[in-house]
N, C-alpha and C positions, 0 to 999 in steps of 0.2 A: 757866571753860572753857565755851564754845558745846557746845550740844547738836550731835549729827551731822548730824541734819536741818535746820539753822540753818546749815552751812557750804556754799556753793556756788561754784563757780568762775566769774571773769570770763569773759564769752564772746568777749574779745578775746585775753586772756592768760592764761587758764588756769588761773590761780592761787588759791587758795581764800579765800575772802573770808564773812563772815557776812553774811546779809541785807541787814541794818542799814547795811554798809559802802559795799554798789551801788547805783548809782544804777536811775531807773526802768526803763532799758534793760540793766541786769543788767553794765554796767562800772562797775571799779571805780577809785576815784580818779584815778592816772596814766593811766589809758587813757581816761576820761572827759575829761582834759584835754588829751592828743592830740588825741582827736577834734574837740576846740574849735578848737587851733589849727588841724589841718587843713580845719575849715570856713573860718576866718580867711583864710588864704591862700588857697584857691581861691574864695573870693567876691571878694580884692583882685586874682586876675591873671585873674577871668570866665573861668573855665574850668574841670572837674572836675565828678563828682556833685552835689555839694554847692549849687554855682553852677547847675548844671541844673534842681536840685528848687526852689529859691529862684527862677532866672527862671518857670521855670513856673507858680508859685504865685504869682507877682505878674502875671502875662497874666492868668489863672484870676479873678483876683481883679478886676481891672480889665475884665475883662469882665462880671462881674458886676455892677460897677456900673453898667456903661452900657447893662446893658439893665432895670436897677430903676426 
């Protein structure tokens, strides 16, 4: 049995989870894997967060190179 200070909750769903179980952004499994497909789908219909943060890091990026 986890010690109590070793239990914490997804910050998506709540639920209590050991350390060990979360990922580096504190979800855990299934919501970790939501979260994928939801990037999945809004980078294939370009549109959403996800697609916003991704174009903008590739301008960002590419304008870094053209002025190296």
């Amino acid at each position: 049995m986890p010690k109590p200070s070793e239990v914490v909750p997804c910050v998506d769903c709540q639920r209590l989870y050991t350390k060990k179980q979360l990922n580096r952004m504190g979800r855990c499994p299934d919501c970790a894997s939501h979260a994928v497909r939801d990037a999945i789908v809004q980078l294939h219909a370009h549109s959403g967060p996800y697609y916003e943060k991704w174009k903008r890091a590739v301008l960002e990026q590419a304008l870094n190179m053209k002025t190296e």
